[in-house]
Structure formats: structure tokens, C-alpha cells
N, C-alpha and C positions, 0 to 999 in steps of 0.2 A: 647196203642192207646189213653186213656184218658191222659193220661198225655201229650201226644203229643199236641192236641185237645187243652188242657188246656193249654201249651205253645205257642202254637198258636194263641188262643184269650188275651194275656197278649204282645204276642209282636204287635196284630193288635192293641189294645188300644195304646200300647207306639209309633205306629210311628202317628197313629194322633197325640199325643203332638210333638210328634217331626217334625210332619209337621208343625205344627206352631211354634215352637221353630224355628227351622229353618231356617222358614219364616221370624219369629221377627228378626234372625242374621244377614240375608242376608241386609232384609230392612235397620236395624241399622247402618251395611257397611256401602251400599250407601249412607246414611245421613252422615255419618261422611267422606268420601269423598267428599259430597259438601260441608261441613262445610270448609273442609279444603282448598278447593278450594276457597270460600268466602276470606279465611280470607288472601291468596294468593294475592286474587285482589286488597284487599283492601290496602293492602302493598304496589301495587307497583303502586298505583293509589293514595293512600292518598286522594108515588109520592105523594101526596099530602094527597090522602083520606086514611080512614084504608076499605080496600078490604076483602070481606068476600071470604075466597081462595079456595073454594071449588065450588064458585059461575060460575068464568068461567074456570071450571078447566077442564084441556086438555088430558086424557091418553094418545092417541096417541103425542100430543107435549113430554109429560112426558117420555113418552121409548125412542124418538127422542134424547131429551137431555141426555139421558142416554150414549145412543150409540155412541151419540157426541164425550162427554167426552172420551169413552174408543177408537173410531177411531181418534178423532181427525181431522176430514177432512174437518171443516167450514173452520178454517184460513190456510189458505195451502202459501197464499204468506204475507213474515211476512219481518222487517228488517233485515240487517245482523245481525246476532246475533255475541254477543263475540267468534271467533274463539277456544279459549281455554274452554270455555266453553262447547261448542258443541261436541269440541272432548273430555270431561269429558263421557257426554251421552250416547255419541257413543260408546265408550269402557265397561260404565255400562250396554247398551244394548247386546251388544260380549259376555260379560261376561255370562250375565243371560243367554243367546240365548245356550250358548257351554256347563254351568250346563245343561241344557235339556239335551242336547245330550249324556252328558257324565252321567246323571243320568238315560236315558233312556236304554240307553248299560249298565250301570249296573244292570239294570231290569232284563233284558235280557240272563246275563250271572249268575247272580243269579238262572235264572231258569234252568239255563242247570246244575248246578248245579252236581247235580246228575249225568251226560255222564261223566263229569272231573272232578277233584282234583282243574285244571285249569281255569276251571270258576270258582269256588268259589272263587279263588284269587285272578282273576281280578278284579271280583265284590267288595270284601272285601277295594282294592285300590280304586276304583272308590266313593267307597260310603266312604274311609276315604277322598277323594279327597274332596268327596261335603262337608263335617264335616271341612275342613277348617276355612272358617268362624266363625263358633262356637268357636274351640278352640283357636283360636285368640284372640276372644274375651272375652274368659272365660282366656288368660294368660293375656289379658291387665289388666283385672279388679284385677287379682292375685296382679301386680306389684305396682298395684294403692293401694292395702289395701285393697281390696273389697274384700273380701273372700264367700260371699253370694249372688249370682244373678241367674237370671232366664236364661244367660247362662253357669253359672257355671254347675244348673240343666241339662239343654239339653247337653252339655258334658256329665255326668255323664249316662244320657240314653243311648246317641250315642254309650258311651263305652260299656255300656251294651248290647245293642242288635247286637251290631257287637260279640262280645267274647259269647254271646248266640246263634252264629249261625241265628241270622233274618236277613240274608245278604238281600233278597227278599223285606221284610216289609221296611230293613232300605234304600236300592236302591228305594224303591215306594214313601220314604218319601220325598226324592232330590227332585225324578219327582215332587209330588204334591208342595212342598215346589217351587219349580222355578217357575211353574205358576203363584201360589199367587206373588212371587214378581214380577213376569211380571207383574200381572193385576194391584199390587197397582203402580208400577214405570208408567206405561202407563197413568194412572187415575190420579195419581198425574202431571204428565208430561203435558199432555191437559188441566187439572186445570187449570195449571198456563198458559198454551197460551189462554185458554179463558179467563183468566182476565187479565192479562197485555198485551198480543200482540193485543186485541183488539183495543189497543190505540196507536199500529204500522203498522195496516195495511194501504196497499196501492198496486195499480197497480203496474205489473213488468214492464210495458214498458213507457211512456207518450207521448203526442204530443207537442211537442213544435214549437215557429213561429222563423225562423232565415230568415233571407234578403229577410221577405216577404212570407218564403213557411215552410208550414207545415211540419215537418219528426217527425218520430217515433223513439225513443230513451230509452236504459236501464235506469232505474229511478235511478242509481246509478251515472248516466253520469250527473246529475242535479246539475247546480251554480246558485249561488246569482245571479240574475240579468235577469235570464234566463224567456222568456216569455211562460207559461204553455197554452196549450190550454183544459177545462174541457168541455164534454156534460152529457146534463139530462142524467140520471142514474148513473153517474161514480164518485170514490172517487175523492174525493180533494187530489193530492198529498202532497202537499205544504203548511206551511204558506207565507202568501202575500198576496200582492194590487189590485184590482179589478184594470184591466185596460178600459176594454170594456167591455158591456152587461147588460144584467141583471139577476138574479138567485133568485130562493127558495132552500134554502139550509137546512138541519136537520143536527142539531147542536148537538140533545140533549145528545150524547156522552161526548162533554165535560163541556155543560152549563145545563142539564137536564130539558133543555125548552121541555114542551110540542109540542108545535109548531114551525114548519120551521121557520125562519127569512130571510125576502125579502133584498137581497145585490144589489147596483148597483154600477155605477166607485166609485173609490176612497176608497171603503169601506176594510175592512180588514177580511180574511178567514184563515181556519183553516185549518191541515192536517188533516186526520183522519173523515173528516163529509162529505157526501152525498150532491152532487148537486142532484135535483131530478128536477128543471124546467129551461130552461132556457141553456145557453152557454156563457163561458166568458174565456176573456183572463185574466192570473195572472201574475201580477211580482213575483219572489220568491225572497222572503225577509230571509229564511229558510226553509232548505230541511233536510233529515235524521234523525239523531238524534237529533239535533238541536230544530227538531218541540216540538212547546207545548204541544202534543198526546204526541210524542215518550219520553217524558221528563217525564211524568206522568207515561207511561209506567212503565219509569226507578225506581221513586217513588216505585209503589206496588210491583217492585220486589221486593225492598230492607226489602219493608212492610210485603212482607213475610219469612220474617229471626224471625220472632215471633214462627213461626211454632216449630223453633230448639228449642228455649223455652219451648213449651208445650209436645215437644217431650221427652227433660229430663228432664220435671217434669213428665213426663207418667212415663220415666222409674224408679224415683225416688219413685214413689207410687205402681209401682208393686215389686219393692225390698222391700217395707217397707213391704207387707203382707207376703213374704218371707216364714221369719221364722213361723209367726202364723199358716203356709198352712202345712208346715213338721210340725211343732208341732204336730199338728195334724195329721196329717196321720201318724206320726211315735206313736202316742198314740194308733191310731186306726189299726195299723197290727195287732198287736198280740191279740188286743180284738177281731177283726171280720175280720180278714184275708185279705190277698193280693187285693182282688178285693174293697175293702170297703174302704181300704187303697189308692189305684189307684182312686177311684170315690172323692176321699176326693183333689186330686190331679186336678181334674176338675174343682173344685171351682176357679180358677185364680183368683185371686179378685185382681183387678184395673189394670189386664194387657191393656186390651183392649182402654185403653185409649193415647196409646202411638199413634191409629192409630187414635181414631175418635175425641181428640184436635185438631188434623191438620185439619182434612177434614171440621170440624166446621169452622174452621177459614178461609179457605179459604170458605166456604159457604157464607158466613157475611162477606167481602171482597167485592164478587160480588153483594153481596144484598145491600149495603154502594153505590158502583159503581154506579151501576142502579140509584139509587136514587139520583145521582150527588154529592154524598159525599165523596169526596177522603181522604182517612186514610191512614197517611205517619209513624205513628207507631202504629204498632201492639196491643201495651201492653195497648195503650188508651183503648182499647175496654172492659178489666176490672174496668180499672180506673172511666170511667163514670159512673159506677153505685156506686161510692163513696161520686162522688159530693153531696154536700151540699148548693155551696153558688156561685150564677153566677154572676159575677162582668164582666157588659156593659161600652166599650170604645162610649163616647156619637156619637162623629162628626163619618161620615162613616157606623156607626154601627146600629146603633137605626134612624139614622135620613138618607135621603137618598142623593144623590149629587149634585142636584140637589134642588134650595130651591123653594121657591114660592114668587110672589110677591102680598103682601100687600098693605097695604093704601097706595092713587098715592097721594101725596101734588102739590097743583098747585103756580106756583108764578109767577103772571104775567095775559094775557092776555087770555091766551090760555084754553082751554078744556081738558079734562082726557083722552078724545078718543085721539086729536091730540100728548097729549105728549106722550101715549102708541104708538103710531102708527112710531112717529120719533125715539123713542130709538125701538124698532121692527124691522122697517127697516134698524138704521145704525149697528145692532148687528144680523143681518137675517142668515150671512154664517161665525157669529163667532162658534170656538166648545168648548168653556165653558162651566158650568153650568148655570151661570147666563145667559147668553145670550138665553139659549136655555129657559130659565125660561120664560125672559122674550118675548121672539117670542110667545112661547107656553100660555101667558097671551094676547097676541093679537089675536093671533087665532081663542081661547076661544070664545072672544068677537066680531069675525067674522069681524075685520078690517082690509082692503086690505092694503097691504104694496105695497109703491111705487120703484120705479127701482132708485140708488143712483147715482150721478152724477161723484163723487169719492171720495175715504175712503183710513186713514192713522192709522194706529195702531200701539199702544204706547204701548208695551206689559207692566205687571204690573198695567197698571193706565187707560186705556180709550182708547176710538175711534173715528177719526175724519172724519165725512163724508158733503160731501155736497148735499144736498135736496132739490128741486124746488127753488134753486137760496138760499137757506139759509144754513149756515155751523150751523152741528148740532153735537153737543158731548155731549157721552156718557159714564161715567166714576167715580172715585171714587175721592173724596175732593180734595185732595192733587193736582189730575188731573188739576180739577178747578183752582187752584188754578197758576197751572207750564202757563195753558192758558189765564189768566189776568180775570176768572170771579170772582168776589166777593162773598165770601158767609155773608148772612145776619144773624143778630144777631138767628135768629129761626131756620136757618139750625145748626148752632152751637151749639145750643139748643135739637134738635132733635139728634143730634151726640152723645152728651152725654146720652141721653133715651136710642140709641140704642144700644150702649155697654153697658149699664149697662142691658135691657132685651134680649139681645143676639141674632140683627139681624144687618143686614150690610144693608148700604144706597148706593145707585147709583142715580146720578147726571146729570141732563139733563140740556143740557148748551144749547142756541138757540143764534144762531150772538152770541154777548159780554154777555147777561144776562141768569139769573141763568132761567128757565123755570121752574123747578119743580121737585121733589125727588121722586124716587121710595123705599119702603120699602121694603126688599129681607128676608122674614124670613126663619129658617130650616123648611124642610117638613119630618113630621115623616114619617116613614115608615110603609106604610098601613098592613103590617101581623104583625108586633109588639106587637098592643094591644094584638091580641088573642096568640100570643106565651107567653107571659109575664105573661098570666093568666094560662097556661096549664104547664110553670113553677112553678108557685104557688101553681098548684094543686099538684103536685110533692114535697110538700113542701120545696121549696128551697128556701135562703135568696137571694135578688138581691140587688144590686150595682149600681148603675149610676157613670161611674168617667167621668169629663171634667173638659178642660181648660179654659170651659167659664164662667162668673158672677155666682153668687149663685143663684138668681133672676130668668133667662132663664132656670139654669138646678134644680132648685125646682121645677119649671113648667111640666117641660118635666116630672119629677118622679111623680109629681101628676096627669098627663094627664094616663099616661102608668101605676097606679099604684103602684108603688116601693117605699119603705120604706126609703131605706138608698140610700144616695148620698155624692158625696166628687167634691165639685169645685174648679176652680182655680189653678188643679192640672198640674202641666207638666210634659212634658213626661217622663222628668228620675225622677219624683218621682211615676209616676203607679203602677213600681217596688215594691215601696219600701212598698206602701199599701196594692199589695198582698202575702206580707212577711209578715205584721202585723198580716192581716186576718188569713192566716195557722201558724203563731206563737199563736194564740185565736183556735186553734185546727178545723180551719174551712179546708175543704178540696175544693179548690175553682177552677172554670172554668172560664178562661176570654177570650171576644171573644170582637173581635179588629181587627185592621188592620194590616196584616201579615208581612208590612214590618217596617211600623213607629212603631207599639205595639212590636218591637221583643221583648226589655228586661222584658218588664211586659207581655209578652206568654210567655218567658222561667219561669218565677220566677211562674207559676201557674203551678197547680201540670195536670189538663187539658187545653190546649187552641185550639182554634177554631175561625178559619180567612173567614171574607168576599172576602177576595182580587180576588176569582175567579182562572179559569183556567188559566189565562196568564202567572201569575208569582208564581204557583204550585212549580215549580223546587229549588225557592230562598225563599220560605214563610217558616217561624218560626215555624208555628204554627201543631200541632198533627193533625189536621182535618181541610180541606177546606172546605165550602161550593161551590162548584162550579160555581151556577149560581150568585153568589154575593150579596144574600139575605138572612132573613131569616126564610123564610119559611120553607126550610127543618129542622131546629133545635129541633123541637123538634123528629119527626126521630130519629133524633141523640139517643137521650136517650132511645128511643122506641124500638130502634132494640139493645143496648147495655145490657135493661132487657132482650131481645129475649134472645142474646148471653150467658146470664147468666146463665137463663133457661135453654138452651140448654145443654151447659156446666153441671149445677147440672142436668140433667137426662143421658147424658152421663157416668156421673161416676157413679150415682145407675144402670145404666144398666150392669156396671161390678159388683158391688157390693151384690144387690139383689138377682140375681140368683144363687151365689158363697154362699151366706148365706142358700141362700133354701136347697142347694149341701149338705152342711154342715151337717144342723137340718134333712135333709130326711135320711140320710146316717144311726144316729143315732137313729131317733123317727119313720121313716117311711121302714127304710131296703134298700135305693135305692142300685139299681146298677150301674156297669158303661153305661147302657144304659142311664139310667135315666143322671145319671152326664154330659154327652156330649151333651143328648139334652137339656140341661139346660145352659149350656156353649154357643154353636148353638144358642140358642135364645135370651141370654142377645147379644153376638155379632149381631142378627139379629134387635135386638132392637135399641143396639145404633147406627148400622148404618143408620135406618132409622129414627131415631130422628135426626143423625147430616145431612141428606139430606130434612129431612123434610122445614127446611125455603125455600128450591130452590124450594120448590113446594109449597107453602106456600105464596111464593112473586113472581111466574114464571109471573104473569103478569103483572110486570113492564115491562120490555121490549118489551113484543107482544102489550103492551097499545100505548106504544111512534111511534113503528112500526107502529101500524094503525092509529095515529095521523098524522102521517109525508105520509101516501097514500092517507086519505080522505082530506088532508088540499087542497084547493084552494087559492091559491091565488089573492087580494083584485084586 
């Protein structure tokens, strides 16, 4: 009877491992059927402040999102997804769904055991049935070379508890084992539709206006051209043209604005964002996947092909402790017996990281999101905490699009208010920057602009309008020059100051004579200074590279603090400086304009684009900033130590308690009690270290939520 007792408790310890052996098999499968899938497609396609997180922290929200994740029932209407993909899912779910069944029945027949001959050998099939998996994967690794893996191990169990008679223990192992890959397939599965399809959602049906009358219409049924009709509360389907109305709209999905932004005609919307005031009609300029959401979407899916990465490097680090684990335990049978041996077997050290690398990185995915930081590869998110040395593209980047206008020169008869007031109003409904500069310097100054009699524009060069009986232009030299006004010897004079301190001159021309010059300087961008210092703090070298004068962009590096600068640089030699800098063993970040900076953001070992949510889909660059500033940047680096952080307690959390397993086995006597709840708790640790940043950062988005319901509109 003791010996029964005694086999007994040795096959209940081995099918826990072999529940998670199992489990590790099963999971590994399916990763390697979407890998394979991936590589299928691709064949034939070719917030601002630091928040103290405990301050408004929600339990109730916190089991909310938990529950989210493993139902999955926020996003229920999502794009079409890729057909062949879907039915990958589908069939991974058949699958696991029919292991139940068929591990359940073998429970079952296991226990009848005893009445027949004949249950025990159906059971014995059944539970080789669920061992599949395994020894698949224990003959791939054979053919490969791999003679040593963690399922070579669980083969070797499986064989044993079956030819040992634990039909029972080894049928309870399927059962438990199928769960677990239920719950991780389910939790990974939602993961990823809470972070990418939230940037595909949309209504399944829409209003549209045809010969005058409104109908209801599948969102699938939706063309170019087609007039949407949106009310308060409803998504935006579409990108396109504000035809009629007016809206508050909450953006901050894909520009991380705090606050709604006020739309009326003419203006341009997004799929994917909240009307919350207001009614309007849309042209669609793009629907489906097309949209700049659905496009972004497409992005972090692709962003998360990192995962497969860290998945085999997990399993590459639980091979490597391998041998050390039997070294040991094969030392330790015969000193202190089977059970000492078995507890030594507990220690897994570095398993557990095959699962909580992914779950990390999809954690810090959505934490990046939130934040309006789109990360379109993965592997940036180790990479920045290498950097060293940030090298700033000047125009776009550092300075905003918009310039300012400076000292007015007067030449003539005229006053500083009148010549503000004539280039104001013949440049009121231009959409430039200057133009906008300059309305926005009359404004300022609280000067009414007059109603223009008629206006002709010279794209390139100026604008010609007529004003209370006097033809007034407004424009650059050359302009002047195509319209017969003279410039005098001081404008030519001025001309030369201006390129050589790096601001540009606009021209007001009145009847035939020159009226008087506006000076248009760059306007830095207001969060600059403080980013540029909170780089420094980080001790990093910074850069200034521009096309402009030495003179302007020494300026700029002494205003903003920065050491080193390189002028008069063009664009294809960016390149070739940040080739220098990482040839000088510098490991450097450049942040530029994602589409004119492509080759100097390729040639950087990180780079990081202003260019915004628009053109996400064609931008160069490892990391967008979304809302096309940069104030989230330093973020950027903020949550990349998080990641790292997280990352090194991750793997002590396998490591740590596998060492304790070890030394207690030998200095302390543990058992296998001791060993599994030592096991239990490193995996209970790392789980909740790699969950901790989504509780940690949960209120970014309940912040922007309640921004986008208290906002009023002006």
C-alpha cells in the first residue's frame, strides 16, 4: 500500500510538469503556425505629466480590464479581417476546443479503468493522442540537431507515466494543459484586438445622403465620393471633407490631443475618432482599409512580429539552463532520493520567460499607443535605451511650420499698422504658413481686416489683390520684380542679412511702389527648450544638422543649448554624418521628417518622425510621434527604461526562485511542496510585473475620456 501511496504522489508531481510541458507544446504549435502563416502572406503580398499610479487607482476598473482582455467584448464590430487568417484561429480554436473533449474522455475512461481492460486502452490512445504535440516537437528538434530541449524532457515524462500505468494523472494533464492554452490563446487573441483593431473600429451600418434622402447602408457598401452623414455620439466612419455643419470631435486616438478639436466645412476628418457635438455631412475621400486608423492598425500588427523574437529567445534561454537543471538533479538522486531529485526539477530556470517577453511587449505597445506614440518596429524598444547621441533635423523639427513675423520695414508713406493690415487681408484665406503667420500678427495687434475687391495668385511667388480702389501685393523678390516694382538698393541689402541670419523676407508692393518688407523669422518650438534639457539630463550628446547659414543655426544651438551643430548640410549628406557619428562608436537617434529624412532615419541605428498620423503607413522612421510635436519624446525614453526594467525583473522572476529551489533542496531539505510553491510564485511574480505597467499607466486613457466629456466647446 505504501508503495502504491508512494507512486502515486510521484506520478501527481509529474503530470503538474507535464501540465505545463504540455502547455509550453501546445502554445509553441500555435506560434509556429502563425509564424508560418505570416510568412505565407508575406510571399504572396511582397500624457504629458509623470502620474503617481496609485493616486487614482481603480480596482474595480482594474478586474474590468482584466475580464476585458480574457472576453473580449469591447470591440465586437471590427474590419474585415484577412479571410485566411481568420480561418487559421478558427481551426486553432477546433482544435483546442476537441483536446478538451478528447482529454476529458480520457479522464474518464482512465477511471473506469478498473470495470475493463478496455478503458484503460482507450484512455492510454487518448492521452497518446494529446502527446502529440510534444513528440513532434521533440522529433523536429531531433532532425534539427537539438538533442536537448525542454520537449525532448516532457516526451521523456509522457513516456514514462503512460508505460507507469498513470493513465488518470497523464488524461488530467491534457485536461489541465488545454485550459491553460485556452486561456493564454484567448488573452493573447484580445490583446492584440485591443491594440490594433482599436484603430479599425467603426459602425456596421452608416447613413449616407443620395438624390437628397438619407438611407441606411452596410459600411462595406461605402465609395470615394459617397456623402456620410455623422451625429453627436457616433464614430466617424471615414476619412474626408466636412461638407456641411459643425463638430467637436476627439481625435486623441490618433493625435493624442488632449482636447476635442472644433471642425467646420472644408476641414478634414478621420476614421476612427468620436464626434461627440454637433452633425455633419462627409465626403469620403477614403473608407476601409485605406483609412489612416485602419493603416496604423496595419502597422502594430506587423509591430507585433517582435513577440516571435522574444519568444525564441525565451526558448533559447530555457534550453541553455537545460543541462545545469539534470546536472543537477541527476547528482542529486542518488545523494537524497527521487523526491529531492524531482524538487531539483522544479527550479525551471528561464522557462517562464517564453510567455511573460510577449505579454510585456504587448503591455508597452498599448502604453506607447495611449501616449500617441506609434512604434512600427518592435526591436526599437531595446534599442533606445542604447542611445547615446540625438542628432535634430533643424527646419520641421526643432523649429515649428509656421514662422513669426518680425521687424515690419516701412518704405514710403505709409504706417506699420496699414502695411500689417494690407498683406493680412490680401493673404486672410490663404493656407500657408506664412500667410497664417502673418493674419495671426494682425490679429495680435487687434487690426480689422478689410473685405478684398478681387485677388489673383501666383502660386510660388505672391498674391494679387485689389483693396479700397488700390492693387496691393503680397509676395517674395523675384514676385516684385515679374510685376515691374523696383527694389531699392536696401531691400537688396536686407536680402543679403537675411540669408546669411536665416530668415526669409515678404514684400508688399502698393500700386507700382515697393510699400515695405516684412521679416518672417523661424519660431522654435515652445516644449524644445525643456525636452533638450531633460536630454541632457540623460546624458546624451545632441546635434543640430541644417541646410541653413552657420550664423542662424549657431543661434538656434545657443538658444536651445546644444553643443555640436553641422550647417549647410543637404539632404543626401545627413546620411552620411550619421554614418560618421556610429563609425566614432556613437550609437545615435535622429528625429527628422519621416518622409524628406528617409535616408538619414535609415542610416540611424534609432529614428523618430514628426510627420504625424497622416502618413504613418509611408514614414521611414521606428517611432512616430503622432501628434507632430515634441513633447512626448521624452516618453519615449521614459517608458523604454520602464521596458527594460521590466524586462530585467521578468527574467529574475524565473531565475530567483529556481536558485532558492536549488540551495533549499541542499541547505534547507525542501520538498517537492516546497519546489512548486516556489515555482507558483516566481510565475505569479512575473506575471504581475509584466501586467503591472497597464496598471501603472491605466490612466492615460480614462484621463483623455474624461477630457473629451468635460470639454465645452468655445
Amino acid at each position: 500500500m505504501e508503495c502504491y501511496n508512494m507512486q502515486y504522489k510521484q506520478g501527481v508531481i509529474m503530470i503538474v510538469e507535464l501540465t505545463l510541458l504540455s502547455g509550453a507544446a501546445a502554445y509553441w504549435k500555435k506560434r509556429n503556425k502563425s509564424n508560418k502563416y505570416k510568412s505565407n502572406s508575406n510571399q504572396e503580398q511582397e500624457q504629458d505629466e509623470s502620474v503617481n499610479p496609485l493616486e487614482n487607482f481603480n480596482l474595480k476598473q482594474l478586474f474590468k480590464d482584466i475580464k476585458s482582455a480574457l472576453s473580449g467584448d469591447e470591440r465586437q464590430q471590427q474590419l474585415n479581417p484577412n479571410t485566411d487568417s481568420d480561418e487559421v484561429r478558427q481551426k486553432e480554436k477546433q482544435d483546442v476546443n476537441s483536446n478538451l473533449l478528447i482529454s476529458g474522455g480520457a479522464v474518464t475512461t482512465a477511471l473506469l479503468g478498473r470495470v475493463s481492460p478496455l478503458f484503460t486502452l482507450l484512455s492510454a490512445i487518448g492521452v497518446l493522442y494529446l502527446s502529440r504535440d510534444v513528440f513532434r516537437l521533440v522529433w523536429r528538434d531531433l532532425k534539427a540537431g537539438h538533442f536537448l530541449s525542454m520537449f525532448l524532457i516532457g516526451g521523456i515524462l509522457l513516456l514514462g507515466m503512460i508505460l507507469s500505468g498513470y493513465l488518470v494523472l497523464a488524461a488530467m494533464a491534457g485536461l489541465i494543459s488545454g485550459f491553460f492554452v485556452k486561456i493564454i490563446e484567448k488573452t493573447e487573441d484580445n490583446s492584440t484586438k485591443q491594440l490594433v483593431n482599436v484603430f479599425c473600429d467603426h459602425p456596421p451600418r452608416v447613413w449616407i445622403e443620395k438624390n437628397g434622402i438619407e438611407i441606411d447602408v452596410d459600411f462595406t457598401q461605402l465609395k470615394v465620393g459617397d456623402i456620410v452623414i455623422v451625429n453627436a455620439g457616433e464614430l466617424i466612419p471615414v476619412d474626408g471633407q466636412i461638407q456641411d455643419g459643425l463638430a467637436t470631435i476627439d481625435q486623441h486616438l490618433l493625435t493624442a490631443e488632449s482636447q476635442p478639436v472644433e471642425k467646420a466645412t472644408g476641414d478634414k476628418v478621420f476614421a476612427s475618432t468620436l464626434l461627440l457635438n454637433g452633425r455633419i455631412r462627409i465626403r469620403v475621400e477614403t473608407a476601409g482599409e485605406e483609412t489612416v486608423s485602419a493603416q496604423i492598425g496595419q502597422v502594430l500588427n506587423k509591430t507585433q512580429n517582435y513577440k516571435d523574437e522574444l519568444i525564441a529567445r525565451g526558448q533559447k534561454t530555457a534550453d541553455s539552463f537545460l543541462p545545469l537543471i539534470l546536472g543537477i538533479s541527476a547528482v542529486t538522486w542518488p545523494l537524497m532520493g527521487t523526491s529531492a531529485a524531482l524538487t531539483i526539477l522544479w527550479s525551471a530556470l528561464g522557462s517562464n520567460m517564453i510567455l511573460l517577453g510577449p505579454l510585456s511587449v504587448l503591455s508597452y505597445l498599448q502604453i506607447f499607443s495611449r501616449r500617441g506614440i506609434l512604434v512600427k518596429d518592435g526591436r526599437v524598444l531595446e534599442s533606445l535605451r542604447q542611445v547615446d547621441t540625438v542628432v535634430f533635423d533643424k527646419t520641421g523639427t526643432l523649429t515649428l511650420k509656421q514662422p513669426t513675423v518680425g521687424q515690419i520695414h516701412i518704405l514710403g508713406d505709409w504706417d506699420e499698422n496699414t502695411l500689417l493690415t494690407y498683406a493680412a487681408a490680401a493673404e486672410y484665406r490663404q493656407p500657408h504658413p506664412i500667410a497664417k503667420a502673418i493674419v495671426a500678427k494682425a490679429i495680435s495687434q487687434n487690426l480689422e481686416l478689410p473685405d478684398l475687391d478681387e485677388a489673383s495668385y501666383e502660386v510660388g511667388y505672391g498674391i494679387k489683390v485689389m483693396l479700397d480702389g488700390q492693387q496691393i501685393r503680397v509676395g517674395s523678390g523675384p514676385f516684385m520684380a515679374v510685376e515691374g516694382i523696383e527694389l531699392p538698393q536696401f531691400a537688396q541689402e536686407l536680402q543679403a542679412k537675411a540669408e546669411l541670419e536665416g530668415f526669409s523676407l515678404i514684400y508688399i508692393g502698393i500700386n507700382q511702389q515697393l510699400g515695405g518688407i516684412l521679416e518672417m523669422h523661424p519660431n522654435i518650438r515652445p516644449e524644445a527648450v525643456e525636452i533638450i534639457r531633460d536630454l541632457k539630463e540623460r546624458g546624451m550628446k545632441l546635434y543640430i544638422i541644417s541646410g541653413d547659414h552657420e550664423l542662424p543655426t549657431r543661434r538656434m544651438a545657443s538658444i536651445l543649448g546644444i553643443d555640436h551643430y553641422e550647417a549647410e548640410i543637404l539632404p543626401k549628406n545627413k546620411a552620411e554624418l550619421v554614418k560618421q557619428l556610429r563609425e566614432q562608436g556613437q550609437f545615435v537617434c535622429f528625429i527628422g521628417d519621416g518622409i524628406n529624412d528617409a535616408i538619414a532615419l535609415k542610416s540611424a541605428q534609432v529614428s523618430i518622425s514628426l510627420k504625424g498620423a497622416s502618413t504613418a503607413a509611408t514614414d521611414t522612421a521606428q517611432i512616430i510621434l503622432m501628434d507632430g510635436t515634441l513633447k512626448h519624446l521624452s516618453q519615449v525614453f521614459q517608458l523604454a527604461d520602464e521596458f527594460e526594467k521590466t524586462m530585467h525583473s521578468n527574467f529574475l522572476s524565473t531565475i530567483v526562485p529556481g536558485v532558492i529551489c536549488i540551495g533549499g533542496v541542499y541547505v534547507l531539505h525542501f520538498g517537492l511542496a516546497m519546489g512548486m510553491w516556489l515555482y507558483y510564485m516566481g510565475i505569479s511574480s512575473g506575471l504581475s510585473n509584466s501586467l503591472w505597467p497597464l496598471l501603472k499607466h491605466q490612466d492615460d486613457k480614462s484621463k483623455q475620456q474624461l477630457q473629451a466629456l468635460e470639454y465645452k466647446p468655445k
